[in-house]
N, CA, C and O atoms as a GROMACS GRO file, in nm:
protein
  400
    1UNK      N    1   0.369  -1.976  -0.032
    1UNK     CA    2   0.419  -2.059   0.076
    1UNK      C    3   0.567  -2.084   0.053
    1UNK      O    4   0.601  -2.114  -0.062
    2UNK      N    5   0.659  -2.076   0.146
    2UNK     CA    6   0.790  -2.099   0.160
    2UNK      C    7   0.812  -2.195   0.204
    2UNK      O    8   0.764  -2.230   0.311
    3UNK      N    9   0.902  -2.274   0.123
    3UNK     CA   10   0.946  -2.418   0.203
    3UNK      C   11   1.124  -2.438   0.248
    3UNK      O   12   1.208  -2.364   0.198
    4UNK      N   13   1.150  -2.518   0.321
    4UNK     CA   14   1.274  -2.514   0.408
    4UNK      C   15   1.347  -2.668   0.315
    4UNK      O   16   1.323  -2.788   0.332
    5UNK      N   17   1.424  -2.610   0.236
    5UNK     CA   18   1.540  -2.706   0.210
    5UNK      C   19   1.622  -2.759   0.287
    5UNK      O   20   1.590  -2.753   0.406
    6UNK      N   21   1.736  -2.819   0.260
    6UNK     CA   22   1.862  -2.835   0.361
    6UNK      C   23   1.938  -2.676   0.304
    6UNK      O   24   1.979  -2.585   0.376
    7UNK      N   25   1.940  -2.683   0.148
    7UNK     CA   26   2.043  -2.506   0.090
    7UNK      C   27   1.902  -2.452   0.039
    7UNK      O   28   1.868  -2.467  -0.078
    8UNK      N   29   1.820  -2.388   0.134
    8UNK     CA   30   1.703  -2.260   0.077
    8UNK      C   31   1.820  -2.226  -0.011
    8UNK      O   32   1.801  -2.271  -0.124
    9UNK      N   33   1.893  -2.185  -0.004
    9UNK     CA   34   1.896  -2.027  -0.076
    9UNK      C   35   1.930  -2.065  -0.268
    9UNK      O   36   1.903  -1.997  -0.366
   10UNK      N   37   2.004  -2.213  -0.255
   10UNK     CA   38   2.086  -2.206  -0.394
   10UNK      C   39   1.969  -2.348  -0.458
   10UNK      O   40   1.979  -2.426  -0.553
   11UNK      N   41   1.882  -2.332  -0.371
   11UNK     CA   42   1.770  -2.400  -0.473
   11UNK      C   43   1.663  -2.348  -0.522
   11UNK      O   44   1.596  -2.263  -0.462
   12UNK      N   45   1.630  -2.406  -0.665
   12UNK     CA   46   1.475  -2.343  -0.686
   12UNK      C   47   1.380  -2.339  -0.636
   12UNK      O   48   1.345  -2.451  -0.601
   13UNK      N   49   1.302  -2.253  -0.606
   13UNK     CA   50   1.203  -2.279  -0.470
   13UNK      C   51   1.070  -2.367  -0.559
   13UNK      O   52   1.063  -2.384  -0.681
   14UNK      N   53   0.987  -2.407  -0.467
   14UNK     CA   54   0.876  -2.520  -0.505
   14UNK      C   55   0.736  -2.466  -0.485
   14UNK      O   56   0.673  -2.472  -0.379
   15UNK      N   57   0.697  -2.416  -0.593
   15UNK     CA   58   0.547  -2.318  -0.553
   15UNK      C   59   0.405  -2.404  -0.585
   15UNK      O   60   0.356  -2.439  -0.692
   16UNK      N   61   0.370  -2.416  -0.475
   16UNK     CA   62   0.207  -2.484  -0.570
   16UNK      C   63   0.095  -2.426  -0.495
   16UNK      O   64   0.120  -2.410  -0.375
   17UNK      N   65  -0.013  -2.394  -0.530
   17UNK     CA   66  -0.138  -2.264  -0.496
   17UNK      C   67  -0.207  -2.419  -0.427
   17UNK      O   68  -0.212  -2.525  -0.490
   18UNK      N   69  -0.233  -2.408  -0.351
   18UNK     CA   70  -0.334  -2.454  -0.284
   18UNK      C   71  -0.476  -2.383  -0.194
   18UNK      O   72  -0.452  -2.272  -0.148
   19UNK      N   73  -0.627  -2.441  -0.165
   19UNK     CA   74  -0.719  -2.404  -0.145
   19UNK      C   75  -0.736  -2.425   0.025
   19UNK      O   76  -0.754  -2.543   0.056
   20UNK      N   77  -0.734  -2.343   0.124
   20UNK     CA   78  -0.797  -2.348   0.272
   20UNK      C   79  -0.923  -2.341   0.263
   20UNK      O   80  -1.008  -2.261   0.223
   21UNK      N   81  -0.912  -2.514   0.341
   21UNK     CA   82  -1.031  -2.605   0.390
   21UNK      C   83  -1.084  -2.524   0.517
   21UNK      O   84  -1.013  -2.450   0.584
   22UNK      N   85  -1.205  -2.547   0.537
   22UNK     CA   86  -1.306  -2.515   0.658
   22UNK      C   87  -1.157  -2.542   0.773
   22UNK      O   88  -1.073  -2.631   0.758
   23UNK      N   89  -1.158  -2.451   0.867
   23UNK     CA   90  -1.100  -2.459   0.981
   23UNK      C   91  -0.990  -2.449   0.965
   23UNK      O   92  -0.917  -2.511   1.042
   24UNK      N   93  -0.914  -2.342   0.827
   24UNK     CA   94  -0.793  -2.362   0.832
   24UNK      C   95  -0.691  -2.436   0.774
   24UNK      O   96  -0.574  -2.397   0.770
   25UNK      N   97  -0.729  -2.532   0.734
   25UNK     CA   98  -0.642  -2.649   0.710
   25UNK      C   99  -0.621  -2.649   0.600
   25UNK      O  100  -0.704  -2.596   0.527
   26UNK      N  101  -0.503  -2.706   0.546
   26UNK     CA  102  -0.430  -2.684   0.361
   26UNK      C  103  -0.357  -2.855   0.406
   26UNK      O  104  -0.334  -2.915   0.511
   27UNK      N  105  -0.342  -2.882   0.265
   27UNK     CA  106  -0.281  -3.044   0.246
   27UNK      C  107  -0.156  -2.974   0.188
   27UNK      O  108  -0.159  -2.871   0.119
   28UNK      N  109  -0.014  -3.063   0.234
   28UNK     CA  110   0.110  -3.013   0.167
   28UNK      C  111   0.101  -3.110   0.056
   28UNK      O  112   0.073  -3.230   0.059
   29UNK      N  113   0.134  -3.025  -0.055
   29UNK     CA  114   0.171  -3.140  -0.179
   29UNK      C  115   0.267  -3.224  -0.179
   29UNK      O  116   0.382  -3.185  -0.154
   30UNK      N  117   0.244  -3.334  -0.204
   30UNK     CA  118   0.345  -3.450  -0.193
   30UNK      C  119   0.491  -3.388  -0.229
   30UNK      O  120   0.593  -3.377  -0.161
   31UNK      N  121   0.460  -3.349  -0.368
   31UNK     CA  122   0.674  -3.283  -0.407
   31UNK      C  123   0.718  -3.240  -0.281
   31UNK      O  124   0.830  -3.288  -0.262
   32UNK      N  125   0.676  -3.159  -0.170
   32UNK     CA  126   0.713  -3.062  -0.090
   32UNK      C  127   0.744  -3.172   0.075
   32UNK      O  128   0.832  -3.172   0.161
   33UNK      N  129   0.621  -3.252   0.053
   33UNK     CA  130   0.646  -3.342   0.173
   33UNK      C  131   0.786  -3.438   0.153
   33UNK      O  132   0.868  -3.453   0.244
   34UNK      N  133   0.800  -3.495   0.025
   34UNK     CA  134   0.897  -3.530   0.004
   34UNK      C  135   1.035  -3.525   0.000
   34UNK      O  136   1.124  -3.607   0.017
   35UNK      N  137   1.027  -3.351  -0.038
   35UNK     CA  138   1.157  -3.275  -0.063
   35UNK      C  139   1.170  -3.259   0.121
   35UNK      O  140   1.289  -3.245   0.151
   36UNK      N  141   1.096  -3.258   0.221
   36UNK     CA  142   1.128  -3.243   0.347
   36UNK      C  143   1.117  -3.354   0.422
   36UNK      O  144   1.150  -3.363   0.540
   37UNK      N  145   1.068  -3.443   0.349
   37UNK     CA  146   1.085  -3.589   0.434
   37UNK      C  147   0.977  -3.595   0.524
   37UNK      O  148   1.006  -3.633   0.637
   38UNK      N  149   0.866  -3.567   0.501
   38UNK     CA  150   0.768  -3.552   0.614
   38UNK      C  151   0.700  -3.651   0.556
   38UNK      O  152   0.694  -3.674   0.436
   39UNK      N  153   0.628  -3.733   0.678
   39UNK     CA  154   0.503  -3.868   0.600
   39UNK      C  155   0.432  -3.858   0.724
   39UNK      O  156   0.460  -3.799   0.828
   40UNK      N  157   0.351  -3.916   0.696
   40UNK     CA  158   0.162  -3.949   0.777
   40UNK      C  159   0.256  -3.924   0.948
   40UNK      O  160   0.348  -3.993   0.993
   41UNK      N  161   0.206  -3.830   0.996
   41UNK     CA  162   0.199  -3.852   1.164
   41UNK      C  163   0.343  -3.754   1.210
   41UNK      O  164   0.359  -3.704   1.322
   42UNK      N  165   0.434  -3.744   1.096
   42UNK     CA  166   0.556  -3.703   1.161
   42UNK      C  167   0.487  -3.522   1.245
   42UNK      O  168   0.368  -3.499   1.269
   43UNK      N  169   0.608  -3.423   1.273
   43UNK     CA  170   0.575  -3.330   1.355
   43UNK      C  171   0.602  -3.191   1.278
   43UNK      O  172   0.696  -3.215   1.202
   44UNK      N  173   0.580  -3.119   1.269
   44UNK     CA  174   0.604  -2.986   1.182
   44UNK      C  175   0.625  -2.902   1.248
   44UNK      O  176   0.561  -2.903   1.353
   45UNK      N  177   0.720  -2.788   1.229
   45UNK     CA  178   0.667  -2.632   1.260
   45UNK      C  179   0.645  -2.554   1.175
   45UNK      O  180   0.701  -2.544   1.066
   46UNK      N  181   0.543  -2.477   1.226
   46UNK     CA  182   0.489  -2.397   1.136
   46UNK      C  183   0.531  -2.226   1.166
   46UNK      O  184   0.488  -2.183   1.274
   47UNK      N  185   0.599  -2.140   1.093
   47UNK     CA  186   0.663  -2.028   1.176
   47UNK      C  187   0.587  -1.891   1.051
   47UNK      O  188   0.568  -1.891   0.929
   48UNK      N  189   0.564  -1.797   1.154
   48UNK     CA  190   0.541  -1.663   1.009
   48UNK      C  191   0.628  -1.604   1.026
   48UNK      O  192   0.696  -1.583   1.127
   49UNK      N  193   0.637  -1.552   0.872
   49UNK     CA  194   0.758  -1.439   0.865
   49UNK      C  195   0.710  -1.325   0.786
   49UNK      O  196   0.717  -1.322   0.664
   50UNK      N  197   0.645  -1.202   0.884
   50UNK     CA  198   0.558  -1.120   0.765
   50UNK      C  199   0.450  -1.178   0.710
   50UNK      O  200   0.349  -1.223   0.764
   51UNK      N  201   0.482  -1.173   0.603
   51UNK     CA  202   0.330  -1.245   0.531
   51UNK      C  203   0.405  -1.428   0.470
   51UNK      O  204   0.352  -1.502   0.388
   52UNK      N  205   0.486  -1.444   0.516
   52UNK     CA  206   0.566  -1.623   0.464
   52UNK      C  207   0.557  -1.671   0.556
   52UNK      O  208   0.570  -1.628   0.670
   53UNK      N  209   0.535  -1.757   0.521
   53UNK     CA  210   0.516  -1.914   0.600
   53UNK      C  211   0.629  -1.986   0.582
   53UNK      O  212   0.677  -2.007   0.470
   54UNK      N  213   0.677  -2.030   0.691
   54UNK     CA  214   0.794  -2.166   0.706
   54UNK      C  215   0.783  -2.297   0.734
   54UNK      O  216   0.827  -2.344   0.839
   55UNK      N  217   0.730  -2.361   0.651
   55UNK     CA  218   0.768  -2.535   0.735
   55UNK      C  219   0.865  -2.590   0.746
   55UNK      O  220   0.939  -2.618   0.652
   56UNK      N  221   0.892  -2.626   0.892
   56UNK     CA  222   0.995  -2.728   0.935
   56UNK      C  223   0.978  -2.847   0.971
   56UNK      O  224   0.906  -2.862   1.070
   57UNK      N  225   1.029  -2.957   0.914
   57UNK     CA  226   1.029  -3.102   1.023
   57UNK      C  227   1.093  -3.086   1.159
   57UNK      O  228   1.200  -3.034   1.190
   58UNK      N  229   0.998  -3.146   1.234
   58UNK     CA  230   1.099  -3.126   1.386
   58UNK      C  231   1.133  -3.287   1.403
   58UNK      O  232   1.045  -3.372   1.422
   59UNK      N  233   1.252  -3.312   1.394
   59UNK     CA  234   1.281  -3.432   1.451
   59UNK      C  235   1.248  -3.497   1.597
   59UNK      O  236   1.203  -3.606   1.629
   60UNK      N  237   1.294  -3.373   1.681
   60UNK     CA  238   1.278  -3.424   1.787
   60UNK      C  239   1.179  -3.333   1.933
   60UNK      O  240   1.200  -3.227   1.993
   61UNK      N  241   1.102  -3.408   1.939
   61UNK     CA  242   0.990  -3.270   2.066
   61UNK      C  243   0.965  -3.398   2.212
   61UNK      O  244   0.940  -3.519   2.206
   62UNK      N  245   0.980  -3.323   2.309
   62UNK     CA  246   0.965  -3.363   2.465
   62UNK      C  247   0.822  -3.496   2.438
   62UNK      O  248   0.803  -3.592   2.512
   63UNK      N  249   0.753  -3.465   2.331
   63UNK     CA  250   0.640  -3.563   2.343
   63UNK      C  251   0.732  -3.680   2.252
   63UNK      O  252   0.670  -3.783   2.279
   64UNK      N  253   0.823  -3.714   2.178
   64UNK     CA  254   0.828  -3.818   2.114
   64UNK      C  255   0.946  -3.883   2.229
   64UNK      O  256   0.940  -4.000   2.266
   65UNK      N  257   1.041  -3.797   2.272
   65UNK     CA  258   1.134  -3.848   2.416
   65UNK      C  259   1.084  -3.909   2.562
   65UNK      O  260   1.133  -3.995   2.635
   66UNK      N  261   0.964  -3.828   2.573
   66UNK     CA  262   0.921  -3.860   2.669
   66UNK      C  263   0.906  -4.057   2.749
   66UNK      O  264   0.834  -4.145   2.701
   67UNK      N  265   0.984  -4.070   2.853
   67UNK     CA  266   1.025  -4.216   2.912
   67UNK      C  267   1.144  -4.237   2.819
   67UNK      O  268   1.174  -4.355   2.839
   68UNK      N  269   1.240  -4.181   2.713
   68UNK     CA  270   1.322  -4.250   2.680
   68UNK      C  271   1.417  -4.255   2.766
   68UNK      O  272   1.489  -4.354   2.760
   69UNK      N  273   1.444  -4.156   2.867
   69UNK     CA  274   1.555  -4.135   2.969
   69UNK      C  275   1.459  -4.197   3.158
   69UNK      O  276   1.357  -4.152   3.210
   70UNK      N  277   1.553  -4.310   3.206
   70UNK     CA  278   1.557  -4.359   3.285
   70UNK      C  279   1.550  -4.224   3.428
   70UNK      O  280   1.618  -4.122   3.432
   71UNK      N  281   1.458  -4.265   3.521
   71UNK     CA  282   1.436  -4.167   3.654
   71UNK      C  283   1.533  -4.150   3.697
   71UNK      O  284   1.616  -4.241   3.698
   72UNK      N  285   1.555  -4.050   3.738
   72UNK     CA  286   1.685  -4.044   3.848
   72UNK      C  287   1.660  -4.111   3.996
   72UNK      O  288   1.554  -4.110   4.060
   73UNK      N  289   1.779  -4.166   4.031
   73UNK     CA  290   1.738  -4.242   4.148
   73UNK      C  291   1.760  -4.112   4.296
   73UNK      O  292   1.714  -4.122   4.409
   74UNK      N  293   1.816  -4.040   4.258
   74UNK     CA  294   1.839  -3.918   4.378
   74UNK      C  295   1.745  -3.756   4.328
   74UNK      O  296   1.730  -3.709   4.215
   75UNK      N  297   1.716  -3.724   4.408
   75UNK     CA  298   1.633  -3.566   4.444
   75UNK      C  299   1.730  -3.509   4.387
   75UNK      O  300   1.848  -3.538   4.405
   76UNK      N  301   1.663  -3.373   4.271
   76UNK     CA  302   1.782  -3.310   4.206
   76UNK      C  303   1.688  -3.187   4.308
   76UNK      O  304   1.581  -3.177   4.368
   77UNK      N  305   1.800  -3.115   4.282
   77UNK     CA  306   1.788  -2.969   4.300
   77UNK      C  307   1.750  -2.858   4.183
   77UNK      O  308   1.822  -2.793   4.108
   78UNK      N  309   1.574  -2.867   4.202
   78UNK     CA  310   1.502  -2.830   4.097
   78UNK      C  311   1.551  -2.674   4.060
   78UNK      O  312   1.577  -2.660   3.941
   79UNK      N  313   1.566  -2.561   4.140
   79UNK     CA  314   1.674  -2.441   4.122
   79UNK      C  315   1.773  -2.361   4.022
   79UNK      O  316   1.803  -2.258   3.960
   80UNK      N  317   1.803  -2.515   4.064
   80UNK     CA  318   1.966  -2.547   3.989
   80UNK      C  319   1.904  -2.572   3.890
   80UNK      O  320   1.920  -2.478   3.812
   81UNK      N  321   1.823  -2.667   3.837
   81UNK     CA  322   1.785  -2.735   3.634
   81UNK      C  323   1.710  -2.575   3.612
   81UNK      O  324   1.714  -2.524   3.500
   82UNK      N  325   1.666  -2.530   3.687
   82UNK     CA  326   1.556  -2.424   3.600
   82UNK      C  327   1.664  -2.314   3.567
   82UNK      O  328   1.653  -2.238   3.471
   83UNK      N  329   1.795  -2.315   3.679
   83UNK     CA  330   1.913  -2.196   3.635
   83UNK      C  331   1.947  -2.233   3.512
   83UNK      O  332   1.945  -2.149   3.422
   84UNK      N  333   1.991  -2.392   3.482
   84UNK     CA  334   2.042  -2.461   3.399
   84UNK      C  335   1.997  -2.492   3.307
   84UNK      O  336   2.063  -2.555   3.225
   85UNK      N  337   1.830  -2.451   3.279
   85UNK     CA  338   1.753  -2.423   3.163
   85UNK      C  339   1.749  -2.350   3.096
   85UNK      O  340   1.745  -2.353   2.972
   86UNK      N  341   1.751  -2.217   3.214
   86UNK     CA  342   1.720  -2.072   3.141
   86UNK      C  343   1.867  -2.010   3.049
   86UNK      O  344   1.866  -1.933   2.953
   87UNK      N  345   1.976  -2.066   3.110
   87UNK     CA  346   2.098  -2.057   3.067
   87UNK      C  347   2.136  -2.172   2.891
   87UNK      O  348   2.218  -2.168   2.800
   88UNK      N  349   2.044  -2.238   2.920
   88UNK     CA  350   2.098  -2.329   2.752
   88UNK      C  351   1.964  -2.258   2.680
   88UNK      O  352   2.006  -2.252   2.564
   89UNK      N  353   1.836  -2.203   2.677
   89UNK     CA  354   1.783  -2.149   2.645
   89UNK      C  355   1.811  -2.015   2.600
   89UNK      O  356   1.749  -1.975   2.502
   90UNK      N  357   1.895  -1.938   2.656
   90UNK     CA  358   1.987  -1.816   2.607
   90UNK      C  359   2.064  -1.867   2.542
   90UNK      O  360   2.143  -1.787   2.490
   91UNK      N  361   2.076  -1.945   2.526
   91UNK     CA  362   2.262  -1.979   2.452
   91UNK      C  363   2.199  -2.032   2.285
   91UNK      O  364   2.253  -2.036   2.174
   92UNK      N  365   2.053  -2.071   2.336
   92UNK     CA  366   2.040  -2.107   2.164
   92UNK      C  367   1.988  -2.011   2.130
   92UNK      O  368   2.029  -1.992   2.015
   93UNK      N  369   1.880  -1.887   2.172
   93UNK     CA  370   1.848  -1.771   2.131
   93UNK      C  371   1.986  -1.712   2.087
   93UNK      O  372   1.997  -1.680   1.968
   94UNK      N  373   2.067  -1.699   2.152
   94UNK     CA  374   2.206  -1.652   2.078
   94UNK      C  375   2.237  -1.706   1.969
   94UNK      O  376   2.268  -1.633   1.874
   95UNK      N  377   2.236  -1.846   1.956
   95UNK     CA  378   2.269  -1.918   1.832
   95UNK      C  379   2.192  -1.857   1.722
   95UNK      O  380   2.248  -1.793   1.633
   96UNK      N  381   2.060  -1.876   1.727
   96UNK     CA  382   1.924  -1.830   1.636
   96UNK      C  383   1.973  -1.731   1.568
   96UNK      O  384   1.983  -1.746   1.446
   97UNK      N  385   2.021  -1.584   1.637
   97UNK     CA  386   2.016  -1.472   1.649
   97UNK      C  387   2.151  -1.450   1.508
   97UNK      O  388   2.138  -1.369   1.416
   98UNK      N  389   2.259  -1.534   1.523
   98UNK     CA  390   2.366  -1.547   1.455
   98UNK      C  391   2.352  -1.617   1.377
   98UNK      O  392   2.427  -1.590   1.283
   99UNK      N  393   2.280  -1.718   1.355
   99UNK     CA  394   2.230  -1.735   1.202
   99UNK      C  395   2.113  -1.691   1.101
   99UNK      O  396   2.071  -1.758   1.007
  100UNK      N  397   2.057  -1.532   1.151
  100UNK     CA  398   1.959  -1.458   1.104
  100UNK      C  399   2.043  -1.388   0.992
  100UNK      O  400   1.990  -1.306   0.917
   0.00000   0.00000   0.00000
């Protein structure tokens, strides 16, 4: 299992063998939750790479924002946000792409 530092590369990595429970499921060892700051309830991603596994903390997902931003009081022009989606959605696939 691979874990996500803030510097992967110039740290020692953190290996511990763990056993998959019925349905999949593995417990992260505390060192590892720690070293990523993760506790009871927070959000993860989980990514493959080949045969490695990546965990990430996600700080922030549409379910923990959700009602933090006030309605708009005027009709948007739905069109326009989905142009204006698909366009910041390319722009971070680009980003991604340049820090591979």
């Amino acid at each position: 299992m691979q874990t996500n530092t803030k510097d992967a590369y110039n740290v020692t990595p953190i290996k511990h063998f763990m056993t998959v429970a019925r349905k999949g499921q593995i417990t992260l060892p505390a060192v590892i939750r720690e070293a990523l700051h993760i506790k009871e309830g927070d959000k993860i991603a989980v990514e493959l790479y080949g045969e490695a596994v990546k965990v990430t903390p996600v700080a922030f997902t549409l379910e923990s924002a959700y009602g933090s931003v006030p309605a708009l009081k005027k009709p948007q022009d739905f069109s326009e946000m989905i142009r204006i989606a698909k366009e910041e959605r390319v722009e971070r696939i680009i980003e991604k792409l340049h820090t591979l």
